[in-house]
C-alpha atoms as one frame of an Amber mdcrd trajectory, in Angstrom:
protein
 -68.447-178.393 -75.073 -66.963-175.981 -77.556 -66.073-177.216 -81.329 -64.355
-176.447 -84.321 -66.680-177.323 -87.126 -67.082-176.440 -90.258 -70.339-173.787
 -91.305 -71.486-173.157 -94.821 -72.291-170.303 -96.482 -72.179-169.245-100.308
 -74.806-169.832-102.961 -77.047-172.630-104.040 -74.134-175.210-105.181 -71.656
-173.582-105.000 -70.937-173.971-101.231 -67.994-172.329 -98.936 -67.220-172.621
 -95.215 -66.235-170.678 -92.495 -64.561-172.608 -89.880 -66.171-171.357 -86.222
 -65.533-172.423 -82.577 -69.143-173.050 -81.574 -70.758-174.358 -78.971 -71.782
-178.607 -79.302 -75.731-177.776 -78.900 -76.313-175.117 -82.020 -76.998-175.794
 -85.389 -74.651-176.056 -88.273 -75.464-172.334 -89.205 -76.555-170.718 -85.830
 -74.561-169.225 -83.325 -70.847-169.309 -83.067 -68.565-168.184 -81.083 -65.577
-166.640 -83.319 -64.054-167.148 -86.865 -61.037-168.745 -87.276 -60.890-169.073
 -90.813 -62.434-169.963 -94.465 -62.607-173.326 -96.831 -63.217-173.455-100.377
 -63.714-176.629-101.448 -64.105-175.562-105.246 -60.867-174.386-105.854 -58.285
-175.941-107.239 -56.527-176.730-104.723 -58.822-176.133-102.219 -58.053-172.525
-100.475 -57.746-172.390 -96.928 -57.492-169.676 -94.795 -56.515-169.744 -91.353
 -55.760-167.689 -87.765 -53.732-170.275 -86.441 -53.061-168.988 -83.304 -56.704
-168.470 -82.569 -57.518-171.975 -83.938 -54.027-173.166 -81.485 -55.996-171.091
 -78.371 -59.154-172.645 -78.793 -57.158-176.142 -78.917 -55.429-175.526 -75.441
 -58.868-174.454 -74.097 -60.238-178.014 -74.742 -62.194-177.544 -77.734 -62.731
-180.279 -80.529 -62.333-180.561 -83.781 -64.631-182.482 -85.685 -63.215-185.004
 -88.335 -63.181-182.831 -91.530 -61.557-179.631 -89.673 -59.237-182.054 -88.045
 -57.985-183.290 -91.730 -57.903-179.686 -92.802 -55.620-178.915 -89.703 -53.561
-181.828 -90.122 -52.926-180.739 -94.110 -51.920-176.816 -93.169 -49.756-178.500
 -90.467 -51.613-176.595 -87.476 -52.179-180.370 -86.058 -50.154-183.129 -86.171
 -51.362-186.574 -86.853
């Protein structure tokens, strides 16, 4: 099963995601299997950046979002509730 998860990256505290379609069974840092955007968290407001009609193709394929990507979706109004 394919997800859309958040992955971190950045420097000791100071922490910034990319936001992958990966497979279900690899870690949080491992393999993925494209980009579809970035999270800063730090920021304020937090920045997003997003392909949304990579993130919309990866949707129609059957892939998940988990909880947190799904809220970030829902807020850049790529997902409705």
């Amino acid at each position: 099963m394919v997800k859309i998860r958040l992955q971190r990256f950045g420097k000791h505290k100071a922490p910034s995601y990319r936001i992958v379609a990966a497979d279900s069974r690899s870690p949080r840092d491992g393999k993925f299997l494209e980009i579809l955007g970035t999270y800063n968290p730090l920021t304020n407001p937090a920045t997003v950046n997003l392909k949304a009609d990579a993130i919309k193709a990866w949707l129609e394929k059957g892939a998940q979002p988990t909880i947190t990507v799904k809220n970030i979706l829902i807020a850049e109004n790529i997902l409705s509730k």
